[in-house]
C-alpha positions as a printed NumPy array, in Angstrom:
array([[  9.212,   1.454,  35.357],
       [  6.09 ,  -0.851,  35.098],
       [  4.842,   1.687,  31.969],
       [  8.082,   1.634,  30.484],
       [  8.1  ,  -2.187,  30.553],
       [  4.582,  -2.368,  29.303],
       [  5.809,  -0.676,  26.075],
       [  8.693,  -2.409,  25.404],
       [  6.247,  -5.458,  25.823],
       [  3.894,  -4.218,  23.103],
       [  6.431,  -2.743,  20.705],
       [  7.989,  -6.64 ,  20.741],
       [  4.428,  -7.779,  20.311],
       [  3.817,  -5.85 ,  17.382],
       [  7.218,  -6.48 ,  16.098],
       [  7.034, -10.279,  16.328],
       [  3.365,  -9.669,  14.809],
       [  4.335,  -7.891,  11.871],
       [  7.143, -10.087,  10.827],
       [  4.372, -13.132,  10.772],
       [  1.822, -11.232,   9.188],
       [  4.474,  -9.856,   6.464],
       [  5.288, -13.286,   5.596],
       [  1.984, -15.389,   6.191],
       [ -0.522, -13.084,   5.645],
       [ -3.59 , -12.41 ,   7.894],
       [ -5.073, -16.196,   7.355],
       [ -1.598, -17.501,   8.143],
       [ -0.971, -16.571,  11.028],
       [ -2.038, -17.041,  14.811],
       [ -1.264, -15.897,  17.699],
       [  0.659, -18.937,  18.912],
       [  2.887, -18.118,  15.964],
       [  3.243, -14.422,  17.357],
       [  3.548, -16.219,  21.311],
       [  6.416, -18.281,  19.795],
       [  8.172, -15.569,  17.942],
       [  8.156, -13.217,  21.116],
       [  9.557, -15.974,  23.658],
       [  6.998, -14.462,  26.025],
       [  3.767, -16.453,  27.931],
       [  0.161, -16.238,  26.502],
       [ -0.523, -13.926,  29.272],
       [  1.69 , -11.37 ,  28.37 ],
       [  0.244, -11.137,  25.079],
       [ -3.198, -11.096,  26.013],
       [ -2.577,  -8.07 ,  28.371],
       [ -1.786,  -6.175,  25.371],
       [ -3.902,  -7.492,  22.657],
       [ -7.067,  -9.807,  22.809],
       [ -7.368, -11.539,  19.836],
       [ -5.32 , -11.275,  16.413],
       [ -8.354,  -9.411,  14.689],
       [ -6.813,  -6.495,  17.03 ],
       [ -3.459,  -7.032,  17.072],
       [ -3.762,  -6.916,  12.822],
       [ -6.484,  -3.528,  12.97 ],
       [ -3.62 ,  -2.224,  15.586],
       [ -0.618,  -2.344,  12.832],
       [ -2.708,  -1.342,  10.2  ],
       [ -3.925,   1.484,  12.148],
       [ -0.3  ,   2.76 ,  13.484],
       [  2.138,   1.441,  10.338],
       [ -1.099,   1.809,   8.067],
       [ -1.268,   5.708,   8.84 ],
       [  2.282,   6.582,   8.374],
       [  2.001,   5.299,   4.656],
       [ -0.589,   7.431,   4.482],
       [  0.934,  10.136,   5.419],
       [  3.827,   9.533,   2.773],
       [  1.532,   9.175,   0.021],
       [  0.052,  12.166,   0.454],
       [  3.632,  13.851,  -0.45 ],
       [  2.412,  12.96 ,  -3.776],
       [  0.33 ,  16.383,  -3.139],
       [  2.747,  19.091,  -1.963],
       [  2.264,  21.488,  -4.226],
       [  5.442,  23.399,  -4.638],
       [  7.288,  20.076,  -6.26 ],
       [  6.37 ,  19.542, -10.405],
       [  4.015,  16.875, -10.111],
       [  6.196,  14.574, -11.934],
       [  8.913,  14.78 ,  -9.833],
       [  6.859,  14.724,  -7.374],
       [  5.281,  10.914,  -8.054],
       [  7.862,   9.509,  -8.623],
       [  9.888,  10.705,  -5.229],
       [  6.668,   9.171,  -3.818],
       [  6.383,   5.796,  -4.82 ],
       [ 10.457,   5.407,  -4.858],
       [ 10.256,   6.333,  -0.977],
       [  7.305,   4.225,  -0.3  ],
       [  8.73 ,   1.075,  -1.964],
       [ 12.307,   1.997,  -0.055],
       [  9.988,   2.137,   2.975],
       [  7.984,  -1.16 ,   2.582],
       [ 11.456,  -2.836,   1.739],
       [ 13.071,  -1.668,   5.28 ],
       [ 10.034,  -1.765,   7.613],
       [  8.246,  -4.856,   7.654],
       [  5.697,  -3.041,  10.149],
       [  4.483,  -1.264,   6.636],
       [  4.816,  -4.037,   5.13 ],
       [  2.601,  -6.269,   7.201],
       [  0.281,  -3.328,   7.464],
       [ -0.086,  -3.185,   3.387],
       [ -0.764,  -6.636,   3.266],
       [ -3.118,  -6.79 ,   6.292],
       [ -5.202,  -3.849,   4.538],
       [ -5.291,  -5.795,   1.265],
       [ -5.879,  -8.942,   2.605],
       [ -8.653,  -7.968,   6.143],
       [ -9.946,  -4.829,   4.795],
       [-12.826,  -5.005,   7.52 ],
       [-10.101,  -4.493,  10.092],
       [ -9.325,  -0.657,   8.72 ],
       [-10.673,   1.45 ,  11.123],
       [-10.302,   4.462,   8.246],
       [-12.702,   5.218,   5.532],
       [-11.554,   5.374,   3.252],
       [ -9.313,   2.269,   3.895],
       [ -5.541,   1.89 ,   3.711],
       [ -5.063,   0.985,  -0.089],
       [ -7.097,   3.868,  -1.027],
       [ -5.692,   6.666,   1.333],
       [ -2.355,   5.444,  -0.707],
       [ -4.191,   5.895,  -4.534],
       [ -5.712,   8.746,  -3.791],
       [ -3.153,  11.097,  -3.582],
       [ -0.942,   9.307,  -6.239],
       [ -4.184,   9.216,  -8.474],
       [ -4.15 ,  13.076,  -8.708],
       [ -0.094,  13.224,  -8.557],
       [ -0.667,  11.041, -12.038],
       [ -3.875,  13.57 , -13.287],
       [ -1.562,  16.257, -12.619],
       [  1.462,  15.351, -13.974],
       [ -0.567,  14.603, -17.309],
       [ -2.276,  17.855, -17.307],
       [  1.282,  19.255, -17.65 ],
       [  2.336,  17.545, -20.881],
       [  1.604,  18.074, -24.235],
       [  0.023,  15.817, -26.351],
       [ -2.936,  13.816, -26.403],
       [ -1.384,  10.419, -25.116],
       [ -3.595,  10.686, -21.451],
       [ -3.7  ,   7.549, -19.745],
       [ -6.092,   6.793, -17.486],
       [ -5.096,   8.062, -13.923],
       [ -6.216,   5.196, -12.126],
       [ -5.159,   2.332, -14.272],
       [ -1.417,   4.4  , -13.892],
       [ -1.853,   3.955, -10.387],
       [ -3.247,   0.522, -10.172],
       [  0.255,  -0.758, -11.897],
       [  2.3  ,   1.276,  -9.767],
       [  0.651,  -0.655,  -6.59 ],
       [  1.066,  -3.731,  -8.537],
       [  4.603,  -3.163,  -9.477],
       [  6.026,  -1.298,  -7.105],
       [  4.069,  -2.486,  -3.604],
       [  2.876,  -6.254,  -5.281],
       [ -0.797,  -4.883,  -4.38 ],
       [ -3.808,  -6.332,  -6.11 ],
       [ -6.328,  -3.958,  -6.702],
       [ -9.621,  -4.639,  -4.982],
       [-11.814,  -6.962,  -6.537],
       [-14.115,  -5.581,  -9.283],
       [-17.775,  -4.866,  -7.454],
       [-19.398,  -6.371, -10.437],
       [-19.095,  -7.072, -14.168],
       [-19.409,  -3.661, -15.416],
       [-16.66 ,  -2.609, -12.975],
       [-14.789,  -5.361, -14.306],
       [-15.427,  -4.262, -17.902],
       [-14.384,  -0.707, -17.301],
       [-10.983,  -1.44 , -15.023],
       [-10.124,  -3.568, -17.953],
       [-10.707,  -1.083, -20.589],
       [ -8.786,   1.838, -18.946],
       [ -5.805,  -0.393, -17.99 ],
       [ -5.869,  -2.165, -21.812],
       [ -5.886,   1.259, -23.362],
       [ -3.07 ,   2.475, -20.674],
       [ -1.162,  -0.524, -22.059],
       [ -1.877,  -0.229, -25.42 ],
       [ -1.936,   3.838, -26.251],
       [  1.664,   4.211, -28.008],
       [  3.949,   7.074, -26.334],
       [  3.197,  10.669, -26.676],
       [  5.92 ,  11.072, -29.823],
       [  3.789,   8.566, -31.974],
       [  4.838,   4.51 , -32.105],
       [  8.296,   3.802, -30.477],
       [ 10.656,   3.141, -33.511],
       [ 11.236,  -0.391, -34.823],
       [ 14.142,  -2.383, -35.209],
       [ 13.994,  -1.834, -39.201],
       [ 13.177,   1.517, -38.578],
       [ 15.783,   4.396, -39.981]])
């Protein structure tokens, strides 16, 4: 009965942890605010979790993996790619909008990267597999309107997940993440310009 209760108590912990870190981020919250949201005594939150640098590396590590493990549907090879993608991020942005453990996780791995106990970290174990869902999908069509497959995939966080791509390592990174994503803007569709409104 005392192991039983001992997991309840950490599942509320993390609960009451992921709903603070969801909507203050890993700077805004403490663990008084966690204390406060549980109801429960210091104490009881201490036997479970010594500081909030673990409590955050513990979501990222348990929520963190199971996004993980839904990108990387973005790989099973007997669905067309393009299908395929797009089943993925649909499910992962349904996911992040029901479970604010994910949620908190996401924005704990964006936001305390050094806490990611994976290399490669969170954020990227997600692009990865949607990066080659996109390389693949293109390598299917006809044309010669290919985008580049990680400024496709650096929107799609953006838009979909509200995830800011890391920070450019220098200025020639920055350079080059601007150029693909300004040419993935700019590059008209693969059937030539999309039609005016004077057009016939």
């Amino acid at each position: 009965m005392t192991q039983e209760r001992a997991v309840r108590t950490r599942e509320q912990v993390l609960n009451a942890a992921a709903e603070e870190f969801a909507v203050n981020g890993y700077t805004g919250t403490t663990l008084l605010d966690v204390v406060k949201r549980t109801g429960m005594t210091k104490g009881a939150l201490y036997g479970h979790f010594s500081s909030k640098e673990e409590l955050a590396a513990a979501l990222i590590e348990e929520a963190g993996g199971e996004l993980a493990n839904y990108a990387a549907r973005a790989d099973e090879p007997d669905t067309a790619a393009a299908l395929s993608l797009r089943q993925t991020v649909l499910g992962l942005a349904r996911h992040l909008r029901l479970d604010t453990r994910a949620r908190s996780a996401l924005r704990l791995a964006v936001e305390a990267p050094h806490l990611d106990r994976h290399e490669p970290g969170l954020v990227e174990r997600i692009c990865l597999p949607l990066t080659r869902a996109v390389a693949q999908t293109q390598a299917g069509e006809e044309g010669d309107g290919r985008h580049h497959p990680e400024a496709v995939v650096r929107l799609l966080m953006a838009v979909f997940f509200g995830v800011p791509h890391p920070v450019p390592r220098n200025d020639a990174d920055a350079a080059r993440q601007f150029d693909d994503l300004w040419a993935t803007l700019s590059r008209p569709p693969q059937n030539g310009p999309a039609a005016g409104p004077d057009a016939p």
